[in-house]
NUDREN-848310 format. One line per field, with one value per residue: chain; x, y, z of N, C-alpha, C in turn. Coordinates in Angstrom, 3 decimals, decimal comma. Layout:
BEGIN
chain = [A;...]
neast = [X;...]
nnorth = [Y;...]
nup = [Z;...]
caeast = [X;...]
canorth = [Y;...]
caup = [Z;...]
ceast = [X;...]
cnorth = [Y;...]
cup = [Z;...]
This chain:
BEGIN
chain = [A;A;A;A;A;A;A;A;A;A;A;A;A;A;A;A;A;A;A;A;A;A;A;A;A;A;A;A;A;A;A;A;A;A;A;A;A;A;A;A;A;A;A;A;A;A;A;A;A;A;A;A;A;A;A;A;A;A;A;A;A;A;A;A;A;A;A;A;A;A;A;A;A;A;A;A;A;A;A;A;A;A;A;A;A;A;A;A;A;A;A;A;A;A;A;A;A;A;A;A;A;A;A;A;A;A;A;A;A;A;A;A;A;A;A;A;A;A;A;A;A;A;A;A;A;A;A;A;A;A;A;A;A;A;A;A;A;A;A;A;A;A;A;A]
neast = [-15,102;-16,362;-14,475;-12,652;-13,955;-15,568;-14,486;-13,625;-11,212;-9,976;-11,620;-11,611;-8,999;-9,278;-12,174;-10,662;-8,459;-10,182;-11,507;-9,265;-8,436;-8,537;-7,892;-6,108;-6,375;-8,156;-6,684;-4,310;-4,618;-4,140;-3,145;-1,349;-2,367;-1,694;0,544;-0,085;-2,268;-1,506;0,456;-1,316;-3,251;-1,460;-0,255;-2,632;-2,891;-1,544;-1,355;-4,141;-3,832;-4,913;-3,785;-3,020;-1,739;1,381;2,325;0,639;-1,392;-0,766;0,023;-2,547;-3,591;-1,508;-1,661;-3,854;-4,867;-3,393;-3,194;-3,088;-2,913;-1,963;0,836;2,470;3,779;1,569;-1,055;-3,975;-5,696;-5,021;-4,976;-7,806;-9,030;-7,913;-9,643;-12,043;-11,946;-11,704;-13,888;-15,707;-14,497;-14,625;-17,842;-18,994;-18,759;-16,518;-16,367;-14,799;-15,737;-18,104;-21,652;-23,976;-25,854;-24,903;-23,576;-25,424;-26,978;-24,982;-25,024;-26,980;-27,592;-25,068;-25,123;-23,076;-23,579;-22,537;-19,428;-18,340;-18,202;-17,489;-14,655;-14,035;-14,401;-12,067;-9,826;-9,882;-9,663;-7,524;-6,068;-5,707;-6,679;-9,557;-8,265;-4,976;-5,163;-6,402;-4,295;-2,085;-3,668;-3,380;-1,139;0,110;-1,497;-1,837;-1,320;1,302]
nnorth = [59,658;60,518;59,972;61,380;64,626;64,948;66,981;69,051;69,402;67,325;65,140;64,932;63,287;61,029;59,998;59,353;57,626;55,738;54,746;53,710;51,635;48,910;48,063;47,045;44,207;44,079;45,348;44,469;41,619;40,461;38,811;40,303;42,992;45,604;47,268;47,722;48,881;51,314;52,333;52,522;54,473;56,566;57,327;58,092;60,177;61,860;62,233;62,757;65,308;66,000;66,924;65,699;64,728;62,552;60,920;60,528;59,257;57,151;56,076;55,867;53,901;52,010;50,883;50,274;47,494;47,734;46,249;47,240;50,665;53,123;55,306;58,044;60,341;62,189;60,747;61,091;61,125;58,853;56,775;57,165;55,902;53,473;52,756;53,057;50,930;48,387;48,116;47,920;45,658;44,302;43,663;45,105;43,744;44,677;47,465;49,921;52,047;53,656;53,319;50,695;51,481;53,486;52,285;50,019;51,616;53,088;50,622;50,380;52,158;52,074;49,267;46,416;44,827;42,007;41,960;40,798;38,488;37,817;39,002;36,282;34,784;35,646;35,078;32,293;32,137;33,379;32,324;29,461;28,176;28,536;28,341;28,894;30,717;32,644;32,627;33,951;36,400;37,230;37,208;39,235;41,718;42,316;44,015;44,790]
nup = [270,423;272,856;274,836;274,844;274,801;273,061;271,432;269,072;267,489;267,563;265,875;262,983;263,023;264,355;263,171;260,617;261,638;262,695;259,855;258,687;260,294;260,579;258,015;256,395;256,884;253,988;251,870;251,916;252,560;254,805;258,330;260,177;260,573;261,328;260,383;257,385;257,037;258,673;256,600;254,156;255,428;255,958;253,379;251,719;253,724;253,002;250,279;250,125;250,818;253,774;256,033;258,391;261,554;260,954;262,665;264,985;263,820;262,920;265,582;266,280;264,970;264,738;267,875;268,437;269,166;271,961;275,315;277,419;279,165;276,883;276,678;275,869;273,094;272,052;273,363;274,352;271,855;271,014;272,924;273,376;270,807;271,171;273,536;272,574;270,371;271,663;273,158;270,962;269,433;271,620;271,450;273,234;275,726;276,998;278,660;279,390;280,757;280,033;279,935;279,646;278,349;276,397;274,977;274,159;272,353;271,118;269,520;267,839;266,185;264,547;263,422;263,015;261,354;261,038;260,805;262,921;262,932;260,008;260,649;261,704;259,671;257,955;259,347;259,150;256,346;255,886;257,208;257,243;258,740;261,984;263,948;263,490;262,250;263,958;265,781;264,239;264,054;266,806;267,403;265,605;265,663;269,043;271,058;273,474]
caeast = [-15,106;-16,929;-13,122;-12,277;-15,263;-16,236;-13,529;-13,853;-10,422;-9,688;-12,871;-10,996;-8,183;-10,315;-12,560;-9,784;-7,986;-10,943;-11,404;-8,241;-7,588;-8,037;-8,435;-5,026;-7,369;-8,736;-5,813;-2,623;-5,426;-3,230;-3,952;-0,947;-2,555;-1,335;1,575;-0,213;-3,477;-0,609;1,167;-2,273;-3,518;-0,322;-0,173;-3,730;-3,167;-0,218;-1,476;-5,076;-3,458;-5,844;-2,657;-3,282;-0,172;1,044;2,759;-0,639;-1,929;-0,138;0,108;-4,017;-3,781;-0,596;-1,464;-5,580;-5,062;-2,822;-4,429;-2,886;-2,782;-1,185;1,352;3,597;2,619;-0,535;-2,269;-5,100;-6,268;-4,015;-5,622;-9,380;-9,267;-7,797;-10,449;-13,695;-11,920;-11,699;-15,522;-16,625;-14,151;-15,438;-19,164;-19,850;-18,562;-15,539;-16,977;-14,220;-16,416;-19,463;-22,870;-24,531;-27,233;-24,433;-23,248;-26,433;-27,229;-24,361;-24,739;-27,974;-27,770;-24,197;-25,468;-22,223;-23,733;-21,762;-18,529;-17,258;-18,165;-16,564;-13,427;-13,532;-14,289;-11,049;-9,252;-9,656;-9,039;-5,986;-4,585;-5,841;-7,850;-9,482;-7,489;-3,922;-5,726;-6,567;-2,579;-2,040;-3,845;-3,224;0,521;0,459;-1,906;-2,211;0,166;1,344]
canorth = [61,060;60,095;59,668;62,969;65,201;65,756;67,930;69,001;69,290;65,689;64,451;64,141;62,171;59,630;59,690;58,614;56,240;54,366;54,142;52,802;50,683;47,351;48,309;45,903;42,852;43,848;45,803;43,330;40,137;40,281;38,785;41,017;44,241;46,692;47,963;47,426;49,863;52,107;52,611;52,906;55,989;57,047;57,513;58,879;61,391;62,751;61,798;64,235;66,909;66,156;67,359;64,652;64,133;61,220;60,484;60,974;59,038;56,332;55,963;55,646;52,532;50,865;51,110;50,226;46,809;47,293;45,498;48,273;52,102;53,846;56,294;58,610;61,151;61,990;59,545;61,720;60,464;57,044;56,055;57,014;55,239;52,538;52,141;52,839;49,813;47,231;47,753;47,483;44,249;42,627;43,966;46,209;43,023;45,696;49,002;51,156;52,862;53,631;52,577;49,373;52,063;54,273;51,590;49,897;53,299;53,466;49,447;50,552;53,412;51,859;47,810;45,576;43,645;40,543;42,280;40,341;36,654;38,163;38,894;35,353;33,736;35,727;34,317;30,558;31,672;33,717;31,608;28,064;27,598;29,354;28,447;29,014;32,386;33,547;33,090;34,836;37,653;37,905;37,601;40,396;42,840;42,921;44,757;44,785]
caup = [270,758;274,140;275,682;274,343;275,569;272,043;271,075;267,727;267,016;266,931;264,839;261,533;262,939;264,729;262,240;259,809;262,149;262,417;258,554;257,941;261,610;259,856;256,265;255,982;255,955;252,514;251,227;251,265;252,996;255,935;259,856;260,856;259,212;261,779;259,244;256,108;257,560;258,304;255,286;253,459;255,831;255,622;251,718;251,723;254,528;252,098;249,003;249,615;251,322;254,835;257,273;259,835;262,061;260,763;264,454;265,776;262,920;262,823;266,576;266,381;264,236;265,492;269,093;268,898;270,183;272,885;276,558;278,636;278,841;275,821;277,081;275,339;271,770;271,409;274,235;274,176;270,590;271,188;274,292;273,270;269,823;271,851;274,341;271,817;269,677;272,735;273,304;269,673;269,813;272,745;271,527;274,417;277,110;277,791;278,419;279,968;281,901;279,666;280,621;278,769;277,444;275,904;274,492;273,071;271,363;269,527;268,535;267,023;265,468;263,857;263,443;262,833;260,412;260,831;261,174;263,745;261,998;258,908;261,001;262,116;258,584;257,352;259,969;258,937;254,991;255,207;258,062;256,632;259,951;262,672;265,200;263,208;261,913;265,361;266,418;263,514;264,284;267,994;267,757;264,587;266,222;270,069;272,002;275,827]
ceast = [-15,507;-15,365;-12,418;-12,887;-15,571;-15,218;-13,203;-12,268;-9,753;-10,625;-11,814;-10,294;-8,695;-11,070;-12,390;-8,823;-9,030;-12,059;-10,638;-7,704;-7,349;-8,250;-7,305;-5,497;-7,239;-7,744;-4,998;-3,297;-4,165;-3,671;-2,856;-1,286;-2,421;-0,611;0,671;-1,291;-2,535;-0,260;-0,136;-2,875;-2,560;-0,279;-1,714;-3,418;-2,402;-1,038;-2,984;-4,493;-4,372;-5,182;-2,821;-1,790;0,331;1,690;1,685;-1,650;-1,689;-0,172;-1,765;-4,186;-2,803;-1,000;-3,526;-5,893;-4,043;-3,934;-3,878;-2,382;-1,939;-0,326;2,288;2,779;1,908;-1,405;-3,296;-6,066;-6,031;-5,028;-7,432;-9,878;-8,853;-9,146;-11,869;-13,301;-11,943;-13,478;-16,014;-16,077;-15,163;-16,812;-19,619;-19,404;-17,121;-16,001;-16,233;-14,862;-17,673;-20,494;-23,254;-25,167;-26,255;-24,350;-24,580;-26,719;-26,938;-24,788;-25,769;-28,583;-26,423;-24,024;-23,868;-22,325;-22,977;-20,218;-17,448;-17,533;-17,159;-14,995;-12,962;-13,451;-12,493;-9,962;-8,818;-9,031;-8,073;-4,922;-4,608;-6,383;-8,142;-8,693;-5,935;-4,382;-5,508;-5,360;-2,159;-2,101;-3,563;-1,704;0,809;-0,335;-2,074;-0,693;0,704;1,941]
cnorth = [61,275;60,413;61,005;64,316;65,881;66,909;67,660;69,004;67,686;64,639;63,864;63,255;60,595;59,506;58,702;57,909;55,331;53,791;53,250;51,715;49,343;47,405;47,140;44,714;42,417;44,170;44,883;41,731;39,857;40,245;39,808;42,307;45,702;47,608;48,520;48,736;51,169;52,813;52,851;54,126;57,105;57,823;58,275;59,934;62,267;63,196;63,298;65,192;66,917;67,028;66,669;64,757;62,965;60,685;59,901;59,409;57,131;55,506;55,284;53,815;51,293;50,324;50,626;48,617;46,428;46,919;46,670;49,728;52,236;55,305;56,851;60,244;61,206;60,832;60,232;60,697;59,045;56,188;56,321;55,995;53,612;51,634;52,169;51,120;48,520;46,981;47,565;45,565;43,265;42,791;44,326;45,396;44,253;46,562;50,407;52,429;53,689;52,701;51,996;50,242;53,106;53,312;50,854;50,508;53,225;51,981;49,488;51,008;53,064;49,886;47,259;45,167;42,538;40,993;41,216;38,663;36,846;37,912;37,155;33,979;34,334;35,162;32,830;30,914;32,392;33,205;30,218;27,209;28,676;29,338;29,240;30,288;33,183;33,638;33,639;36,364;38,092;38,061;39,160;41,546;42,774;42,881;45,021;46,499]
cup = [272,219;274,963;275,021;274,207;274,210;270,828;269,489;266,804;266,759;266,342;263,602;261,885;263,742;263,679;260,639;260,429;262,125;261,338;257,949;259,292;261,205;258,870;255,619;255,484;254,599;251,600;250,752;252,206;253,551;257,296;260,627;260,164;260,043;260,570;258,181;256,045;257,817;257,428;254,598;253,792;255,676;254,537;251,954;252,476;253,518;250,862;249,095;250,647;253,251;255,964;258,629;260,668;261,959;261,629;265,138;264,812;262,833;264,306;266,811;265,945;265,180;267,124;269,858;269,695;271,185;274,189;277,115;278,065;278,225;277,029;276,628;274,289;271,938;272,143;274,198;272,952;270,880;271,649;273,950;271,831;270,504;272,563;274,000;270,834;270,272;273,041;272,298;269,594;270,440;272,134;272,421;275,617;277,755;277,893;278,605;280,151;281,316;279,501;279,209;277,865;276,681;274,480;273,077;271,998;270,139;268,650;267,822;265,901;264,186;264,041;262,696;261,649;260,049;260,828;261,615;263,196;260,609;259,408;261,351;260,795;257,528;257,892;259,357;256,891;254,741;256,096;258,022;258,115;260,930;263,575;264,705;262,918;263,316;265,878;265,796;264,211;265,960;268,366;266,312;265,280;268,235;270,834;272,878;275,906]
């Protein structure tokens, strides 16, 4: 919300892009789980009635690990869900342009709890190693 000065009108849909951004994982235990996280927000946004844009919506998920500026639809949302998911990634080593102590804050107040070891033990058991996992997942989700 930081990359979007707060603006209350786009809470829900960030909010619910980054419920469902890698929910694919667990859903269809997939390293390419762009689609799969998709199609699951997708069906929910419909399914309870929320009225998300699912352009907007969709665009949030597909588009969270591209390396370079989002530009087109809805970059507003695109491009800020983008660049809060590159710093939770790296763990705060990317910052796009918020300070270490913003950062800390949030890692405090919203602790990981192993998160990112998790991501790397699913790696090795749905790609039958880490290394073959990790090409997995970096040729299924990151995006130029």
């Amino acid at each position: 919300m930081h990359f979007l000065d707060n603006a209350a009108e786009h809470e829900q849909m960030v909010e619910t892009a980054f419920v469902y951004h890698d929910i694919g994982l667990w859903t269809d235990q997939e390293l390419a789980y762009l689609e799969p996280s998709e199609t699951v927000a997708l069906r929910d946004n419909d399914k309870n009635g929320w009225g998300l844009d699912p352009d907007a919506l969709r665009g949030a998920i597909h588009w969270h690990h591209k390396v370079f500026k989002y530009e087109g639809m809805h970059a507003d949302v695109i491009e800020a869900c983008r660049k809060a998911d590159w710093i939770d990634a790296t763990q705060g080593w990317c910052r796009k342009g918020i300070p270490r102590s913003a950062i800390a804050k949030v890692e405090s107040t919203f602790p990981n709890c192993g998160f990112h070891k998790t991501l790397l033990r699913l790696a090795k058991e749905y790609g039958g190693s880490t290394l073959v996992g990790g090409f997995k997942v970096m040729r299924g989700i990151v995006k130029w």
